[in-house]
N, CA, C and O atoms as a Maestro MAE file, in Angstrom:
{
 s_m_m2io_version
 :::
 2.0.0
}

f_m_ct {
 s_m_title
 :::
 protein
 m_atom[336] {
  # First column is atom index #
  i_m_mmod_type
  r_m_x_coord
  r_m_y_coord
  r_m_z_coord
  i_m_residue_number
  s_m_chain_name
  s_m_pdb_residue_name
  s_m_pdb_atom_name
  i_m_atomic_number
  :::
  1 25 80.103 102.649 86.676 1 A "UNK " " N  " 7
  2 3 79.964 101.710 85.581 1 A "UNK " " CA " 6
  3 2 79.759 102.455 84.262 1 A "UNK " " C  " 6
  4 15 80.244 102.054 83.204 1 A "UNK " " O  " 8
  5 25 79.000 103.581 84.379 2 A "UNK " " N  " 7
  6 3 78.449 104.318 83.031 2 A "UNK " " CA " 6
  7 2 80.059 104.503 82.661 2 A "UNK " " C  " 6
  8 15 80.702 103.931 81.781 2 A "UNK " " O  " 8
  9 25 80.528 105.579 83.708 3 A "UNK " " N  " 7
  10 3 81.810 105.739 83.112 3 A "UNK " " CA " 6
  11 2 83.006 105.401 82.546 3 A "UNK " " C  " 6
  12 15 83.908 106.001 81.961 3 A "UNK " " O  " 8
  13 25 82.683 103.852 83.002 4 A "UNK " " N  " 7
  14 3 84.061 102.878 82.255 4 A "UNK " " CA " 6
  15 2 83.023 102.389 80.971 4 A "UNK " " C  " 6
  16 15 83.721 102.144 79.987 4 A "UNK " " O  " 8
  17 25 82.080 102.253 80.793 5 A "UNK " " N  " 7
  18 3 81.273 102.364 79.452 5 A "UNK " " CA " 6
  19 2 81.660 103.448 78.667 5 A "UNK " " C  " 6
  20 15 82.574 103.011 77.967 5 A "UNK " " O  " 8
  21 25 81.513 104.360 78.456 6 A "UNK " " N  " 7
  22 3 81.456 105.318 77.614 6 A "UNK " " CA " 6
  23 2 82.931 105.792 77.095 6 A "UNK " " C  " 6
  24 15 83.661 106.552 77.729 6 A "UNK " " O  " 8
  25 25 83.245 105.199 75.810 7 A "UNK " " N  " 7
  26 3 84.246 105.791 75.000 7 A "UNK " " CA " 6
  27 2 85.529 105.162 75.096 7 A "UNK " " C  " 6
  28 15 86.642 105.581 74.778 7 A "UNK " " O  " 8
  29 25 85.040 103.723 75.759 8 A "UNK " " N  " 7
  30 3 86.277 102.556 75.502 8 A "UNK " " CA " 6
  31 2 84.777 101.393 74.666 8 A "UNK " " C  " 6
  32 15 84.780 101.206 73.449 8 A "UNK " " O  " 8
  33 25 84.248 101.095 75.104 9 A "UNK " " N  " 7
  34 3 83.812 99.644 74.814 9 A "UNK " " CA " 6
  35 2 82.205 100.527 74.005 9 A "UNK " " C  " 6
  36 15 81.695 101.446 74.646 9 A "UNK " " O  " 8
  37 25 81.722 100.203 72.930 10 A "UNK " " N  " 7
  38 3 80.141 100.988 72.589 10 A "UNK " " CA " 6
  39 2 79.167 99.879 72.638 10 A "UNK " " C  " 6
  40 15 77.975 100.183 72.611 10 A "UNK " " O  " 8
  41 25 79.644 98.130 72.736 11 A "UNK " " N  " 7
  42 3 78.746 97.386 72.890 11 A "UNK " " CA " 6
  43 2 78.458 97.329 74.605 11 A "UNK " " C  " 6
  44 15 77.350 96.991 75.022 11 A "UNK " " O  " 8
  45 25 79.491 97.666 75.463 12 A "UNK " " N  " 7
  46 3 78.883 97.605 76.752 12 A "UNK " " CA " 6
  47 2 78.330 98.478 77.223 12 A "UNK " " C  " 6
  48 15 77.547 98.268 78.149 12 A "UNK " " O  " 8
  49 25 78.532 99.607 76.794 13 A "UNK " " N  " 7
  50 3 77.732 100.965 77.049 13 A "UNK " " CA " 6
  51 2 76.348 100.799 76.272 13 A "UNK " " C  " 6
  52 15 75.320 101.415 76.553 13 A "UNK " " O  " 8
  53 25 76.486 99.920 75.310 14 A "UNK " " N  " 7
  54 3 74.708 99.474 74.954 14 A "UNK " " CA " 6
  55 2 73.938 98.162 75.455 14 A "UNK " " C  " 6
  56 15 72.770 97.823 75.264 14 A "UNK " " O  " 8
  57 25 74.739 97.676 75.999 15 A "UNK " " N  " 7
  58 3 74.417 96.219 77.180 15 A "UNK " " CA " 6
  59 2 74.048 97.378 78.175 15 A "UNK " " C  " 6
  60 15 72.855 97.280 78.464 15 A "UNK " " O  " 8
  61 25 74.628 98.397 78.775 16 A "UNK " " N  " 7
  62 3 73.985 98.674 79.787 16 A "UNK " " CA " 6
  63 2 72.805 99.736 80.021 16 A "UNK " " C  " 6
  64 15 72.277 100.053 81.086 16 A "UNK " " O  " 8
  65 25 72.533 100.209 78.681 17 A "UNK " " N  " 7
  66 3 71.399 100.778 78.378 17 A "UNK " " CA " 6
  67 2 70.187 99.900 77.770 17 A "UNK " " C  " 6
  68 15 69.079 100.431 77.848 17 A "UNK " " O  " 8
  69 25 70.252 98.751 77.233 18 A "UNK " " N  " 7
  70 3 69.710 97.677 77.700 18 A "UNK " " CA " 6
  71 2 69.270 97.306 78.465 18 A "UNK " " C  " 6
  72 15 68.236 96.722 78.139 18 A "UNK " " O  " 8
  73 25 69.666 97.274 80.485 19 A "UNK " " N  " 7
  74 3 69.409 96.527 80.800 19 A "UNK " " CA " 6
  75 2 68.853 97.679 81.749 19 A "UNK " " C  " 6
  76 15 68.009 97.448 82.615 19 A "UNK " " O  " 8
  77 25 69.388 98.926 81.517 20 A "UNK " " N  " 7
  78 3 68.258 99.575 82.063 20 A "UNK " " CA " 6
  79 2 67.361 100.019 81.908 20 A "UNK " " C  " 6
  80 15 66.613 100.537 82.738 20 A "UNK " " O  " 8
  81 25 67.214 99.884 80.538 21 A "UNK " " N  " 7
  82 3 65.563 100.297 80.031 21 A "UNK " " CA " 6
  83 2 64.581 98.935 80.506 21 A "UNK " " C  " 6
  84 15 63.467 98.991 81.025 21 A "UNK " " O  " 8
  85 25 65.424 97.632 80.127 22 A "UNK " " N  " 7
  86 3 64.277 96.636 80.807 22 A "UNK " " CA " 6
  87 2 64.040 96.690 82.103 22 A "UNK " " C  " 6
  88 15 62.899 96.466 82.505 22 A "UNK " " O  " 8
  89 25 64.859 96.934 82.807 23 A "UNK " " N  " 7
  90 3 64.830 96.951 84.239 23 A "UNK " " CA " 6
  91 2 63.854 98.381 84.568 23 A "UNK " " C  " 6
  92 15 62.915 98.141 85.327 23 A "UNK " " O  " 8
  93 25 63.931 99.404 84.231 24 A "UNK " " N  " 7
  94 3 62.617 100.115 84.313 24 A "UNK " " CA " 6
  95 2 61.095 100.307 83.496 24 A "UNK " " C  " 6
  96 15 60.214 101.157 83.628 24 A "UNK " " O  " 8
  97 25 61.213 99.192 82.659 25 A "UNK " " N  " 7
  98 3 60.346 98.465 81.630 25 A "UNK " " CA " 6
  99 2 59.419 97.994 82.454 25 A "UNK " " C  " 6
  100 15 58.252 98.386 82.430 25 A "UNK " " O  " 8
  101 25 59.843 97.167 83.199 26 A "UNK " " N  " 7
  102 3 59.456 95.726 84.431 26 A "UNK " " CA " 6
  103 2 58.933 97.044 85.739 26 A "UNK " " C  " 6
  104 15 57.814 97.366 86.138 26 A "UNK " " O  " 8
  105 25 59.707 97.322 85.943 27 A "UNK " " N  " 7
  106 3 59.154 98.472 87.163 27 A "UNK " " CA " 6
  107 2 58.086 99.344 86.715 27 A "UNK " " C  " 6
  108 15 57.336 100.044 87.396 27 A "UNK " " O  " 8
  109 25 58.127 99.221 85.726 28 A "UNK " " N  " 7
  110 3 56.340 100.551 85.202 28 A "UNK " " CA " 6
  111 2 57.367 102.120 85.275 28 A "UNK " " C  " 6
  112 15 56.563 103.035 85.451 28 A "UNK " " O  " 8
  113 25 58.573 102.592 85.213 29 A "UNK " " N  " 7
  114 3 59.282 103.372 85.287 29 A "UNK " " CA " 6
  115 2 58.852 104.300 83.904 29 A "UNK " " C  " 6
  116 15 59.820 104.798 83.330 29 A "UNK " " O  " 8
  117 25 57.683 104.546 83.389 30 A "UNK " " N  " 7
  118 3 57.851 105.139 82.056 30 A "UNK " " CA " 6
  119 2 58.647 106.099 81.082 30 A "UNK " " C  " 6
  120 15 59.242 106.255 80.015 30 A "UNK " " O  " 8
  121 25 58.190 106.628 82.295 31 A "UNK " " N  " 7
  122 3 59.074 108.496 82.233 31 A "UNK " " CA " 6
  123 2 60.386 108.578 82.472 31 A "UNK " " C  " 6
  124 15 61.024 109.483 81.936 31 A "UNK " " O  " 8
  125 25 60.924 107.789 83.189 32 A "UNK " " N  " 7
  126 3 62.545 107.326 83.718 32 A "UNK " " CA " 6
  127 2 63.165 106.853 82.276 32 A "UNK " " C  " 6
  128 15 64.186 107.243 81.710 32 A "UNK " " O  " 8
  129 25 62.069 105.749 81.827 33 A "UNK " " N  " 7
  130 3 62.475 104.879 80.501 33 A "UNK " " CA " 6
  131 2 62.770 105.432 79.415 33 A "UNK " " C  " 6
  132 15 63.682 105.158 78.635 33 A "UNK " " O  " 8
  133 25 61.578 106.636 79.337 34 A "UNK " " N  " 7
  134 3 61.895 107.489 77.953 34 A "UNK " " CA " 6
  135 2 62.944 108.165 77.894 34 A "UNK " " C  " 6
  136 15 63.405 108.448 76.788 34 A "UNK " " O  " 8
  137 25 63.528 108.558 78.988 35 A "UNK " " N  " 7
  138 3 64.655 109.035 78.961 35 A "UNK " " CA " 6
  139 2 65.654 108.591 79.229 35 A "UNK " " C  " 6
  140 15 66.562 109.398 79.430 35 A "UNK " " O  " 8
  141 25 65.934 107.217 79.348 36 A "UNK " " N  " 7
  142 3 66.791 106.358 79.340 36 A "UNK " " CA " 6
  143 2 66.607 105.996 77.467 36 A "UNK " " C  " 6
  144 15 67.406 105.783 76.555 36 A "UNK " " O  " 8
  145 25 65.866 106.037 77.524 37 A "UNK " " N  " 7
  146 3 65.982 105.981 75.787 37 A "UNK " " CA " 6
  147 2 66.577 106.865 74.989 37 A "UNK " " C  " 6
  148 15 67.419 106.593 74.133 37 A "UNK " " O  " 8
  149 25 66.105 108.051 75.286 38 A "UNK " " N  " 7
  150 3 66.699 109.698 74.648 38 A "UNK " " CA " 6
  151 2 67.900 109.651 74.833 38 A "UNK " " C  " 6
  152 15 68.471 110.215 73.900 38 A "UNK " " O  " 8
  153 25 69.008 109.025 76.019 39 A "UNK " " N  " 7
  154 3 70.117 109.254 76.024 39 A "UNK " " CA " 6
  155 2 70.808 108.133 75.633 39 A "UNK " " C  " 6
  156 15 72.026 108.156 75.453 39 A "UNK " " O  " 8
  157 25 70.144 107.177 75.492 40 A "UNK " " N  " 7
  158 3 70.958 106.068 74.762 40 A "UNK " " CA " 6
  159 2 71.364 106.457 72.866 40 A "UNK " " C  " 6
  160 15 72.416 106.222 72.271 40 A "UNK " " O  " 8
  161 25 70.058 107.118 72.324 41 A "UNK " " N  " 7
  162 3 69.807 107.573 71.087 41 A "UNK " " CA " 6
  163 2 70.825 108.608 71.008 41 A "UNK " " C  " 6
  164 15 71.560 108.576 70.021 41 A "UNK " " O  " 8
  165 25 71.003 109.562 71.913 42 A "UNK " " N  " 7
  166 3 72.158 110.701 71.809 42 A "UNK " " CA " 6
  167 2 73.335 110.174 71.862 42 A "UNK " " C  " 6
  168 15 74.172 110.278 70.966 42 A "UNK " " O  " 8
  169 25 73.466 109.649 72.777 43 A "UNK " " N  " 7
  170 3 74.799 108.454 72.794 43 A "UNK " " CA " 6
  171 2 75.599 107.681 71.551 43 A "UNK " " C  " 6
  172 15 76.708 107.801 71.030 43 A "UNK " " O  " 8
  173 25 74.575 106.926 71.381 44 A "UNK " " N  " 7
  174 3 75.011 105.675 70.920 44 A "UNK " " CA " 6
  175 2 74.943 105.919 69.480 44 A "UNK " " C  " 6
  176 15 75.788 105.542 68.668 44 A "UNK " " O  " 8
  177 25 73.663 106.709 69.166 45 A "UNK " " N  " 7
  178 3 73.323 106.730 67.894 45 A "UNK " " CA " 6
  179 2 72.737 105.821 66.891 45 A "UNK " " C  " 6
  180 15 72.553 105.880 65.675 45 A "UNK " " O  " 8
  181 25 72.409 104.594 68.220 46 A "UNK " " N  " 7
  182 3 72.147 103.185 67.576 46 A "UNK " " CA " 6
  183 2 70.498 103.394 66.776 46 A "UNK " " C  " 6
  184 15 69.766 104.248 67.276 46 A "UNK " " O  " 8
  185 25 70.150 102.859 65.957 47 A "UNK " " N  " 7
  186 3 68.470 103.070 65.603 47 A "UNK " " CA " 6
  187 2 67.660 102.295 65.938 47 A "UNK " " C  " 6
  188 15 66.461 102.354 65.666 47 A "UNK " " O  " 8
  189 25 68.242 101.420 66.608 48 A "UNK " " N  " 7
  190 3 66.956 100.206 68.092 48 A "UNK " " CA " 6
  191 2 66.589 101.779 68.437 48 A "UNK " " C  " 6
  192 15 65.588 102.302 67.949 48 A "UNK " " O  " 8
  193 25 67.373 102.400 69.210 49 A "UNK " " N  " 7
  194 3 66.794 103.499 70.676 49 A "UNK " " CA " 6
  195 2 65.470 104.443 70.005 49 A "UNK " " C  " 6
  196 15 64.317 104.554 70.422 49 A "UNK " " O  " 8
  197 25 66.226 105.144 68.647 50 A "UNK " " N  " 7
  198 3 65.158 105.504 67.920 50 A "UNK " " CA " 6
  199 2 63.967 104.544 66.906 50 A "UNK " " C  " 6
  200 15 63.413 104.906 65.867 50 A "UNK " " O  " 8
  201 25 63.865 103.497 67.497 51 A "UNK " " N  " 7
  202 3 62.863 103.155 67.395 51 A "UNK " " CA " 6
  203 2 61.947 102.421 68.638 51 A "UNK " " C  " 6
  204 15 60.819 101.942 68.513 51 A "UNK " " O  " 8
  205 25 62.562 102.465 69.550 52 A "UNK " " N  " 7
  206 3 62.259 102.577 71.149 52 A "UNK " " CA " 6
  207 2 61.684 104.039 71.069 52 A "UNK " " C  " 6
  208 15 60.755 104.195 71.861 52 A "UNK " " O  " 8
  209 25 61.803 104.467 70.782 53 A "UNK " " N  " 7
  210 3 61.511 106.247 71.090 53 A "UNK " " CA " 6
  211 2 60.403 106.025 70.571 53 A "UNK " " C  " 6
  212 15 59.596 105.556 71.374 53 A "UNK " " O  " 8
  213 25 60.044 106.163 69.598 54 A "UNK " " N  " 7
  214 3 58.918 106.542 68.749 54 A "UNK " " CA " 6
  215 2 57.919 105.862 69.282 54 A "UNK " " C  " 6
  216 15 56.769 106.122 68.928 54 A "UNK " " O  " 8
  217 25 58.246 104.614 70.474 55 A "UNK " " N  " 7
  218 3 56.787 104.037 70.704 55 A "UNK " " CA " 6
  219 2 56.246 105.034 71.971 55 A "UNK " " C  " 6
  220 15 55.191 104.827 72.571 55 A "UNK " " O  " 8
  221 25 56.978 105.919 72.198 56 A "UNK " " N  " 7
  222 3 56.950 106.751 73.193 56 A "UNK " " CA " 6
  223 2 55.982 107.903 72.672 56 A "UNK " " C  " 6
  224 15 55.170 108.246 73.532 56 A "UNK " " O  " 8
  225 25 55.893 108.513 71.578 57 A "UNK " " N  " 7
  226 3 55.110 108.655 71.020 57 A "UNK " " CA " 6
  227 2 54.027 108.896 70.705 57 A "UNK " " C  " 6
  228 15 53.716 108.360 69.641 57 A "UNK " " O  " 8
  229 25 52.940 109.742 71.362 58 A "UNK " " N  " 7
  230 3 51.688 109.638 71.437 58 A "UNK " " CA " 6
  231 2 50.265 111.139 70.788 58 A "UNK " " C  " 6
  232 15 49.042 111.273 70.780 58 A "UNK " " O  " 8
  233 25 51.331 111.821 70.416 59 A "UNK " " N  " 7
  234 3 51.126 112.818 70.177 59 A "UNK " " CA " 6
  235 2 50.735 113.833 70.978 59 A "UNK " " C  " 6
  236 15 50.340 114.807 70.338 59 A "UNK " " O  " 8
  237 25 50.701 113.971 72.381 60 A "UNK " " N  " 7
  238 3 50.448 114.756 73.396 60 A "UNK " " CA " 6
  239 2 51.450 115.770 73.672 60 A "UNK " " C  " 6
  240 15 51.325 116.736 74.424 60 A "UNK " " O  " 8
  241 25 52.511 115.421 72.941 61 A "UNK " " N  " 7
  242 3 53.710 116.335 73.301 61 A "UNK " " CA " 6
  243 2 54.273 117.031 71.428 61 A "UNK " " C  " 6
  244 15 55.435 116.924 71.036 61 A "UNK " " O  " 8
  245 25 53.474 117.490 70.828 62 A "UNK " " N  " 7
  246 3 54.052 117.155 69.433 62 A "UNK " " CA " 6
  247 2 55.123 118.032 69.043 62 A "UNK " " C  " 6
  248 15 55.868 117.620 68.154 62 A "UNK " " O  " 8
  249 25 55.347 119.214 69.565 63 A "UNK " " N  " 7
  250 3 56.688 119.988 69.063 63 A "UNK " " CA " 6
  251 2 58.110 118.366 69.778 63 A "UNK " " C  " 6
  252 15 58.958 117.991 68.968 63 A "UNK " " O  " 8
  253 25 58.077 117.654 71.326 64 A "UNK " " N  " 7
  254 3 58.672 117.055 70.928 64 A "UNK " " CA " 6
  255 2 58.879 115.928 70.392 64 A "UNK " " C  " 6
  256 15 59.956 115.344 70.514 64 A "UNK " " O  " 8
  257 25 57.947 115.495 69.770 65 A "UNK " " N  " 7
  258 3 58.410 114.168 68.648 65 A "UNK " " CA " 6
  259 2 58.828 115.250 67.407 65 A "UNK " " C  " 6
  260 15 59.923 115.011 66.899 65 A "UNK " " O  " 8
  261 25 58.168 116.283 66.920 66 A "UNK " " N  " 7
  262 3 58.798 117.197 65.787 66 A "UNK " " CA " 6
  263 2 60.387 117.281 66.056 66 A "UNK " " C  " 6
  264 15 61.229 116.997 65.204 66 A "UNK " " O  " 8
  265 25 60.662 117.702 67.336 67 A "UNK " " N  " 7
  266 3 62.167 117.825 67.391 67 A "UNK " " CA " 6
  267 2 63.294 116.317 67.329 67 A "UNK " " C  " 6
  268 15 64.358 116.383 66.714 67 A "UNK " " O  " 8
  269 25 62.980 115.402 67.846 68 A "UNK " " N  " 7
  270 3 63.011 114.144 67.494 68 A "UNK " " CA " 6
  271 2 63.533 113.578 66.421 68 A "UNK " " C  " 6
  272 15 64.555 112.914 66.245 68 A "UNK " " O  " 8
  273 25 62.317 114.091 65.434 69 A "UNK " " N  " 7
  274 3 62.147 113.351 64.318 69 A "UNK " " CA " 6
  275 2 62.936 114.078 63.334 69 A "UNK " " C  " 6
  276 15 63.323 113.628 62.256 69 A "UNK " " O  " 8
  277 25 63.159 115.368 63.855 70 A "UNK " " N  " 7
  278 3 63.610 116.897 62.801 70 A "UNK " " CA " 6
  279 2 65.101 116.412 62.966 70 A "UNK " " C  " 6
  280 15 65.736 116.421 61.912 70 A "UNK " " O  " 8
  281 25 65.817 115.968 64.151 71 A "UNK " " N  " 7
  282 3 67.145 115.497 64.621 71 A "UNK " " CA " 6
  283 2 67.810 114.520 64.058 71 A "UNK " " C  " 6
  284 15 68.896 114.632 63.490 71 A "UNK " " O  " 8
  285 25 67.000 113.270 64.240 72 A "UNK " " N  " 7
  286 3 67.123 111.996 63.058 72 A "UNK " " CA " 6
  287 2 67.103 112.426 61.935 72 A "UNK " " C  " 6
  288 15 68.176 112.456 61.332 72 A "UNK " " O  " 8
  289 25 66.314 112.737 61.503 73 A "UNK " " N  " 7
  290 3 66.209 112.921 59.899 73 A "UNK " " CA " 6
  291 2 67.838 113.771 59.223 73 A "UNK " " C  " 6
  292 15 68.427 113.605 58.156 73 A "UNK " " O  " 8
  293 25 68.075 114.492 60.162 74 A "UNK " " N  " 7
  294 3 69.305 115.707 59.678 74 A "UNK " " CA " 6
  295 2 70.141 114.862 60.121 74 A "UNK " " C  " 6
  296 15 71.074 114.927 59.322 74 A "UNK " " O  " 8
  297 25 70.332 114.278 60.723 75 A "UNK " " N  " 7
  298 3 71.305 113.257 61.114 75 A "UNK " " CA " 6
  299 2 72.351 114.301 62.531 75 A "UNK " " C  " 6
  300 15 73.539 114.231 62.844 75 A "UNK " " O  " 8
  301 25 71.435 115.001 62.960 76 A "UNK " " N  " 7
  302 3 72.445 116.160 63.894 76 A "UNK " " CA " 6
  303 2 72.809 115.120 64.902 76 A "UNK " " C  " 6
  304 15 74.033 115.254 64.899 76 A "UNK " " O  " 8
  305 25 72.626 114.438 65.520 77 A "UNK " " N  " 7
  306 3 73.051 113.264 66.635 77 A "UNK " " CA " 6
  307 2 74.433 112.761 65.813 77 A "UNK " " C  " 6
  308 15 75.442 112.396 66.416 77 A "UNK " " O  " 8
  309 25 74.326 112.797 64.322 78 A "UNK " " N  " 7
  310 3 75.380 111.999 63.775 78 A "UNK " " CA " 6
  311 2 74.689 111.034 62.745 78 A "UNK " " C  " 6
  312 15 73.674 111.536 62.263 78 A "UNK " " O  " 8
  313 25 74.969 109.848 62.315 79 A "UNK " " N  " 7
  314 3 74.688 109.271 61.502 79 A "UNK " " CA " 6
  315 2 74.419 107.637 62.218 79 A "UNK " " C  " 6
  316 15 75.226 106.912 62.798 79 A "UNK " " O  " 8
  317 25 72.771 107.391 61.870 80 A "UNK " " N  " 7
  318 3 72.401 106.291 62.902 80 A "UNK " " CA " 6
  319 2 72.715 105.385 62.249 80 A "UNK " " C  " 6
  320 15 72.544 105.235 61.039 80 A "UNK " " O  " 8
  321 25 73.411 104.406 63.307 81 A "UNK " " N  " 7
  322 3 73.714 102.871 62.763 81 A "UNK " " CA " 6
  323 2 73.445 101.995 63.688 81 A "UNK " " C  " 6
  324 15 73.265 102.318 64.862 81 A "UNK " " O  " 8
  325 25 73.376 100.506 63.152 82 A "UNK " " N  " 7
  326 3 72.901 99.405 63.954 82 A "UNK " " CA " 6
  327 2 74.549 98.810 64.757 82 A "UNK " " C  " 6
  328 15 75.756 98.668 64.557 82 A "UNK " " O  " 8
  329 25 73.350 98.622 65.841 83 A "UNK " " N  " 7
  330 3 74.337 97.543 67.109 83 A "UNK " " CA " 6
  331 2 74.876 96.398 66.489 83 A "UNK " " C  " 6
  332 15 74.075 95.470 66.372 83 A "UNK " " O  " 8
  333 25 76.384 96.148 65.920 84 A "UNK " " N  " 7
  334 3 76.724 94.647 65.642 84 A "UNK " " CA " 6
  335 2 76.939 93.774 66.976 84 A "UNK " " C  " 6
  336 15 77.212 92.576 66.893 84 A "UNK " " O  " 8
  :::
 }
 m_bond[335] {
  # First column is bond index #
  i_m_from
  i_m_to
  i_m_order
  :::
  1 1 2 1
  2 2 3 1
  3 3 4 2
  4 3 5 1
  5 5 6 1
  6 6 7 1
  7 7 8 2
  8 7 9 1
  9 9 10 1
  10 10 11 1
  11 11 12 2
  12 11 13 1
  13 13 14 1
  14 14 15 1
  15 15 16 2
  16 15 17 1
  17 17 18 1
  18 18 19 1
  19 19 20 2
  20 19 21 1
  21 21 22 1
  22 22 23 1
  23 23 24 2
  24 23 25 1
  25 25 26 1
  26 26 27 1
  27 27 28 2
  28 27 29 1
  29 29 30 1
  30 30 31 1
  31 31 32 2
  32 31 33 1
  33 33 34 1
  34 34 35 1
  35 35 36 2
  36 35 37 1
  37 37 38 1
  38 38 39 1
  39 39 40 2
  40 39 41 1
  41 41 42 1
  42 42 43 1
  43 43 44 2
  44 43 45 1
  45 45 46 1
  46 46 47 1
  47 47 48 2
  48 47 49 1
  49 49 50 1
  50 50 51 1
  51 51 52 2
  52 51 53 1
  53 53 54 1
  54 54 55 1
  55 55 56 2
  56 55 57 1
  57 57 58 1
  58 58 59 1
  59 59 60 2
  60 59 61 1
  61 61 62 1
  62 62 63 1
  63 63 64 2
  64 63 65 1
  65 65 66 1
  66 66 67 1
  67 67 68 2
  68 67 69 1
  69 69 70 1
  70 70 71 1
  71 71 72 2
  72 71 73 1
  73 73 74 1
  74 74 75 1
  75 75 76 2
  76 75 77 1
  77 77 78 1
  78 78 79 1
  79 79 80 2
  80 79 81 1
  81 81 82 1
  82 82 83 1
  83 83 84 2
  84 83 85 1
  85 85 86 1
  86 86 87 1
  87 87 88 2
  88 87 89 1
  89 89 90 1
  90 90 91 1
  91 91 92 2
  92 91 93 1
  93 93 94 1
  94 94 95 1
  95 95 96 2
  96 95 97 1
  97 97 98 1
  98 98 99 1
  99 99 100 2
  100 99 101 1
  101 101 102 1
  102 102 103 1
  103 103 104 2
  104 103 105 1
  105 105 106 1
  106 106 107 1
  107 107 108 2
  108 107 109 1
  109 109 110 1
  110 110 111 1
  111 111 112 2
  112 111 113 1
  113 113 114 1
  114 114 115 1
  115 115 116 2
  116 115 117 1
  117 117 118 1
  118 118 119 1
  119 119 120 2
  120 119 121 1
  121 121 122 1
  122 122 123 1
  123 123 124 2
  124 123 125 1
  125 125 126 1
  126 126 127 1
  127 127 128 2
  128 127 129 1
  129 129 130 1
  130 130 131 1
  131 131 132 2
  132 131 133 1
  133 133 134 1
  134 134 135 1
  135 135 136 2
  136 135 137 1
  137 137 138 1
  138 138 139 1
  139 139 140 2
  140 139 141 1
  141 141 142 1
  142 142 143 1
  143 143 144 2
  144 143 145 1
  145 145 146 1
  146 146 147 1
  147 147 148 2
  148 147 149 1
  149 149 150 1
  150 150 151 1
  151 151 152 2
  152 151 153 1
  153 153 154 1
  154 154 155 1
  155 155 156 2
  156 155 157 1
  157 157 158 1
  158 158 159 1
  159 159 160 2
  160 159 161 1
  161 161 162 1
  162 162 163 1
  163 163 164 2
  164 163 165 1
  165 165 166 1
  166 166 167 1
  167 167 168 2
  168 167 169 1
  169 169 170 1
  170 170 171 1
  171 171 172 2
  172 171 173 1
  173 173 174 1
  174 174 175 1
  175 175 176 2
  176 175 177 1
  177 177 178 1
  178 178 179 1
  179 179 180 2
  180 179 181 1
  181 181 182 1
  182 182 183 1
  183 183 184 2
  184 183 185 1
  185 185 186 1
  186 186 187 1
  187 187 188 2
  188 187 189 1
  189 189 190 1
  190 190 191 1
  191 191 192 2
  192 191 193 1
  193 193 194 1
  194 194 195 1
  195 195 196 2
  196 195 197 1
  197 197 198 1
  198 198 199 1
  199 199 200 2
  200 199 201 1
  201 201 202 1
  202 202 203 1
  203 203 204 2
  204 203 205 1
  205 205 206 1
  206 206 207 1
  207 207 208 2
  208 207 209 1
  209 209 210 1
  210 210 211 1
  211 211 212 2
  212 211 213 1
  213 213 214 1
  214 214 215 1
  215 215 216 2
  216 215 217 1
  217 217 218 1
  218 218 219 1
  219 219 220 2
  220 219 221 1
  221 221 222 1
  222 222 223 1
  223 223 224 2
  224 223 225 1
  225 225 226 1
  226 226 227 1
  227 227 228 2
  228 227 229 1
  229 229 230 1
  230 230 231 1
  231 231 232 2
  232 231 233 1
  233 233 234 1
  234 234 235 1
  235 235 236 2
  236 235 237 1
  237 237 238 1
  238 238 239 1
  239 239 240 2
  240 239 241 1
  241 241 242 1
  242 242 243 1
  243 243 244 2
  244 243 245 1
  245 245 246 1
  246 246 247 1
  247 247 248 2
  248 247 249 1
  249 249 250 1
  250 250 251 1
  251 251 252 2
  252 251 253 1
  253 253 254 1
  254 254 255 1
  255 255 256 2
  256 255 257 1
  257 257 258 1
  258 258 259 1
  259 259 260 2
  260 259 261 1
  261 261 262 1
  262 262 263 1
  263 263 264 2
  264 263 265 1
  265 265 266 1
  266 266 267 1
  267 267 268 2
  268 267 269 1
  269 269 270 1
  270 270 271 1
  271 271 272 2
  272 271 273 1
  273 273 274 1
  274 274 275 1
  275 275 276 2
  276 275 277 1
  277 277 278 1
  278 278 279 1
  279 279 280 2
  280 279 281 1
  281 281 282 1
  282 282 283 1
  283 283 284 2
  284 283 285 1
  285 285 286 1
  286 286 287 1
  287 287 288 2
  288 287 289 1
  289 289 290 1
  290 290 291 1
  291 291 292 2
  292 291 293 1
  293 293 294 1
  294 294 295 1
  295 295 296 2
  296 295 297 1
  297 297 298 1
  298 298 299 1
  299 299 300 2
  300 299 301 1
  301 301 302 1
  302 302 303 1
  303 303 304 2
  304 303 305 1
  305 305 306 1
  306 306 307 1
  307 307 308 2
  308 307 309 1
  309 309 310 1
  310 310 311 1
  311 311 312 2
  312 311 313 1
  313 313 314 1
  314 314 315 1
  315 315 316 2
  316 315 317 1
  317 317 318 1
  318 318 319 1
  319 319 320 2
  320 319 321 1
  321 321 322 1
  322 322 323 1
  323 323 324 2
  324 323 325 1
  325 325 326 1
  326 326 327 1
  327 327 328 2
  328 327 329 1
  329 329 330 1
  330 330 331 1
  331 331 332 2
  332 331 333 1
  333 333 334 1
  334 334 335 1
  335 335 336 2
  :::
 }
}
């Protein structure tokens, strides 16, 4: 499924990162989630994910929210835009 997502359709490849972040949302999956987030954000480039991210967030890890935030900001992922 990922694979017929990715690089024909970018709203179903974000329907289905959607439905797996809720779906491991609901399961208590945290750690699964955050990184279902990180690769939706690399992906997609959408700025829902990076702002899904950031609630991730806690400062326990701070070089990576620095790298994160150092990424977005430079726009090295690319240039973030919203899901129409």
């Amino acid at each position: 499924m990922f694979e017929e997502a990715v690089g024909k359709d970018p709203q179903k490849m974000i329907a289905l990162f959607d439905a797996e972040i809720e779906r491991l949302r609901k399961a208590q999956k945290r750690k699964t989630r955050q990184r279902v987030v990180e690769m939706a954000l690399e992906i997609t480039h959408d700025v829902k994910y990076w702002t899904y991210l950031q609630k991730f967030f806690n400062g326990r890890f701070k070089r990576y929210e620095q790298t994160y935030t150092y990424l977005v900001k430079h726009q090295l992922f690319g240039p973030m835009k919203q899901a129409k």
